[in-house]
N, C-alpha and C positions, 0 to 999 in steps of 0.2 A: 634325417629324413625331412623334407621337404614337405610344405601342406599343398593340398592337392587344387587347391584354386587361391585368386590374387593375381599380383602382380608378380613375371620371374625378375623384371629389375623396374628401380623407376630414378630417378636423380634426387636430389637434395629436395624437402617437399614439405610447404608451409601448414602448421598445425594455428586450428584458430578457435576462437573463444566461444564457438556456437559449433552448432552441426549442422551440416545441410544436408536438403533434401535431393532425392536421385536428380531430380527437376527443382531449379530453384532459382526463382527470380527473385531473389533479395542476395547481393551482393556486398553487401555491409558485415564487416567483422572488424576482428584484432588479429594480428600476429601473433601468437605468443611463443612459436617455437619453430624448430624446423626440425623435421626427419631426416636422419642422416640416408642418405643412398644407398642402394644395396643392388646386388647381382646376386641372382642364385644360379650355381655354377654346376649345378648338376644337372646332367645332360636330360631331356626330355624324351621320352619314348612315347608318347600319344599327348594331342594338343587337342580342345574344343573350346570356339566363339562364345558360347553362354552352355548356360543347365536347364533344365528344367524343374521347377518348383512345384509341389505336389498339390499347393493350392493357389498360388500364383502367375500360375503358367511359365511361361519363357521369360528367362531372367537374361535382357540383353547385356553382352560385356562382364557377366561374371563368368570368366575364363577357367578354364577344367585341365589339370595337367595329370599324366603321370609318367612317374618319375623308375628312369634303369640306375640299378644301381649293382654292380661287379666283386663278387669277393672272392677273393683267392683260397683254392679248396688246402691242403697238404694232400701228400697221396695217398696219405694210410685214412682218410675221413673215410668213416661209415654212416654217417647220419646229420643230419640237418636238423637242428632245434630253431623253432619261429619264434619270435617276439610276444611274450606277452602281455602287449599292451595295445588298447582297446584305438588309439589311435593311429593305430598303424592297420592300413590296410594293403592286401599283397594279392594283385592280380595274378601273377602266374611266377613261375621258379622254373630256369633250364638251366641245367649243367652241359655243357658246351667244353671241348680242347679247341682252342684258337690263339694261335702265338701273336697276332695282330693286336691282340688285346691291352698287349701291355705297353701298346705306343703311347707315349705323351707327345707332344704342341714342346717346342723348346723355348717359346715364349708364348703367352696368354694371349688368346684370338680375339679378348674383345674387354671391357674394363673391368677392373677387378677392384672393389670400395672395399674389401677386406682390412680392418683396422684405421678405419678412418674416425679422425677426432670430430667430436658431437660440433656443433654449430653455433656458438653462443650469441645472441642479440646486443645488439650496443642501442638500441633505440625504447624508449622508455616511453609509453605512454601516458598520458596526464590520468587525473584517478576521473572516474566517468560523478558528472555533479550529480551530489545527494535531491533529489525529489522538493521540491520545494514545500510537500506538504508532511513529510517528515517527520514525528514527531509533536505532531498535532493534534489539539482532537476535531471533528468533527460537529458541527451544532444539528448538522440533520441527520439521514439515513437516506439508505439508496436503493431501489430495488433495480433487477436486470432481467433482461428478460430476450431471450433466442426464439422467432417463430419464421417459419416464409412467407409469411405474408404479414402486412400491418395491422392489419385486423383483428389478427392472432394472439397480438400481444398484449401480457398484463396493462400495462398501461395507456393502451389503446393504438388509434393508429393516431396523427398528427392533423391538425387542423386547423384551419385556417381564421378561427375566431378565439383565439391564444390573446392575452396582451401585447406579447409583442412581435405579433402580424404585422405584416405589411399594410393589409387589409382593415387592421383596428381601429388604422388612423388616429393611434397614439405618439407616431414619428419617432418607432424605437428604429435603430439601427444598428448591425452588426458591424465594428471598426474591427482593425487586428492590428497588434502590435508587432512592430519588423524587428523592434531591438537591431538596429543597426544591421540588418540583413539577416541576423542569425535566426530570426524564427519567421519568415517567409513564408506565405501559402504558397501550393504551386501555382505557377502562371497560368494552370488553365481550372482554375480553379473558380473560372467568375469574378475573378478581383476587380472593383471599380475602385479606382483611385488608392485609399487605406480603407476600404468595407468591404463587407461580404454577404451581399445582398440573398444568395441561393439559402442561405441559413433561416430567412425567416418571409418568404415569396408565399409560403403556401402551397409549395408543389415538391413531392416528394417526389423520390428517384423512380425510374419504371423498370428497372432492372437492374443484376446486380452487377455490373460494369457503365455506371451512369456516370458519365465525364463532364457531359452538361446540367447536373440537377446537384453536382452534389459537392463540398468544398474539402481537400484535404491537403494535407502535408507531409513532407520528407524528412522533417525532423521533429525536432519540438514546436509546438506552436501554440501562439497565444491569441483569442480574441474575447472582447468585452461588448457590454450594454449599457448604457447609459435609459436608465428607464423612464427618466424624463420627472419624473416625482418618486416620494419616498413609497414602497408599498410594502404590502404583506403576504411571501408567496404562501403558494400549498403546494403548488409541482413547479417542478424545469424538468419537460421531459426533452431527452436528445434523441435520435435518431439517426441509425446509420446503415447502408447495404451492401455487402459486395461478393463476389464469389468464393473468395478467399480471405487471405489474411489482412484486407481491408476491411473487413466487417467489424471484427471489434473493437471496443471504445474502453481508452486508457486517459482518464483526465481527472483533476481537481477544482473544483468549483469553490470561487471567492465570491464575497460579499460584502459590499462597502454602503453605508447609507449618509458616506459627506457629499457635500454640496458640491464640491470637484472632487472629480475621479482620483483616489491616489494611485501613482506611477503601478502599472501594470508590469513592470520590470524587478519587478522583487525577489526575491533570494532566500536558501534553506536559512530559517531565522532571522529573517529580516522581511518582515511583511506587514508592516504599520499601518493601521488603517484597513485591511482586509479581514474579514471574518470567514474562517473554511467550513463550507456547508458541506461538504460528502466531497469524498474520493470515491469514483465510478471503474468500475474494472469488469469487462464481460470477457477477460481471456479463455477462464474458466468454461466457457459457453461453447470452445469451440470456434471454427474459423466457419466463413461463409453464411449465408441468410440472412433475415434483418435481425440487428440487435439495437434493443431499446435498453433504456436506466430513467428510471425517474428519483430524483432529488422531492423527500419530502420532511417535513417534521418529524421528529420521534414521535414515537403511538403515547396517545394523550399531553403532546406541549402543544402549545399556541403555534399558529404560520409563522413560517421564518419570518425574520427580519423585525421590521422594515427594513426595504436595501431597497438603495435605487440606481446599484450598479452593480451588475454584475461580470466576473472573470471565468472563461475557462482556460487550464492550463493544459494543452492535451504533450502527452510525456512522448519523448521521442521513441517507438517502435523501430525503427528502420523507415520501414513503410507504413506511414498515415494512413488512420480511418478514412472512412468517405462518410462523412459527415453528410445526412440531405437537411433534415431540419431540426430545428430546437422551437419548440413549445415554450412559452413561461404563464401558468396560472397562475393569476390571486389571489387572494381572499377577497372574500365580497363583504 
């Protein structure tokens, strides 16, 4: 017996390492497998476009079948025993004499994947790199924080008299590291030259599709602070908005207080000269609205650092936060 909605056939049909949504603008996966093909061969007796859901109204494209199915009586039968099994359900029963019945097709009207061998992959993907912060500890803590508006949230909203403001006229600046193309903002991301000025302007996003306020990426990405002298924070708060799955913030925060920056290009177990302040994760939060995270000292040590450079590593999602601003407070 056949199930009474799906697909009655479909072709050979790639299985991949995530699930998507009915609507899905992320396009990014793996392969891992293929479905082998299938025809269901038993003839259809009632066909329907979609169902209806008893709390979600009309389900478009979930297809509704059922299914005729013919058994041969002997002549002495007196009775008809059903199924009992909770799966099976039976619209209606006729018994019927029709000699037409017992025609068969002397060959098959249409493909038949009956015994077909499974599909095996010859393409091997690379292993996805371990987190560069791995295995680390932390020197700070992080808190997070989901509200819709910036006002809302624990750590307030962003402002424009931070250290390193544009406005401070401390001559901090946001650079980003391309790593030879592979960790690239996008191109409309505000990029002048190797910075990223939208990060620290003083004007955060006005909605949550802000293409002009706000910096983000397709993959992995990296950018830093050169904070001009050695200091002592209290906060890095980030800030980020979007309607969907650009809102939340996946990153690792480093801290260096040499006198040159060391390489921003570093590796799981290989990060000399960097000190990891918090790893930042608001997935947990939910997708859409503003999400904040402030990076601060453990309850009762002294301000980080001194550091007078700082790294964010933001981890590749598919699709980049939208990053609008980063805050950095001091000690005073």
């Amino acid at each position: 017996m056949q199930e009474w909605t799906g697909f009655v056939g479909q072709y050979d049909n790639r299985e991949w390492d995530r699930e998507f949504d009915d609507v899905d603008y992320r396009c990014e996966g793996r392969v891992v497998g293929i479905k082998t093909g299938f025809i269901k061969r038993d003839p259809i007796a009632w066909f329907c476009t979609h169902r209806h859901h008893p709390d979600k109204g009309n389900e478009a494209y979930k297809f509704s079948y059922l299914f005729k199915y013919g058994l041969d009586l002997p002549s002495s039968a007196k009775t008809l025993t059903l199924p009992d099994n909770p799966w099976i359900k039976i619209l209606a029963v006729t018994a019927s004499v029709n000699a037409n019945d017992a025609a068969r097709p002397a060959r098959p009207l249409y493909d038949d994947f009956t015994n077909r061998e499974p599909i095996e992959l010859r393409h091997i993907y690379p292993e996805r790199p371990v987190p560069v912060f791995q295995g680390v500890e932390p020197v700070g803590t992080v808190a997070i924080d989901r509200q819709a508006s910036f006002e809302e949230l624990s750590m307030g909203a962003p402002v424009g008299t931070d250290y390193a403001d544009q406005a401070a006229g401390n001559g901090v600046v946001f650079h980003y590291y391309d790593g030879g193309g592979e960790y690239a903002p996008h191109h409309s991301s505000g990029v002048v030259g190797d910075t990223l000025p939208r990060l620290n302007d003083g004007i955060a996003a006005r909605n949550d599709d802000d293409t002009e306020r706000c910096v983000w990426y397709d993959c992995e990405g990296r950018f830093f602070l050169d904070l001009k002298r050695s200091v002592s924070i209290e906060e890095i708060s980030t800030y980020s908005w979007h309607g969907t799955n650009r809102a939340p913030q996946y990153f690792s925060l480093w801290g260096s207080n040499a006198e040159e920056m060391p390489s921003p290009g570093i590796k799981h177990g290989e990060h000399d000269g960097w000190t990891l302040l918090a790893v930042a994760n608001t997935k947990e939060l939910g997708e859409g609205d503003i999400h904040g995270t402030a990076v601060k000292p453990r309850q009762g040590c002294e301000p980080l650092g001194p550091f007078r450079h700082l790294l964010w590593i933001a981890e590749d999602v598919g699709q980049g936060t939208f990053f609008t601003e980063i805050d950095v407070h001091v000690a005073k």
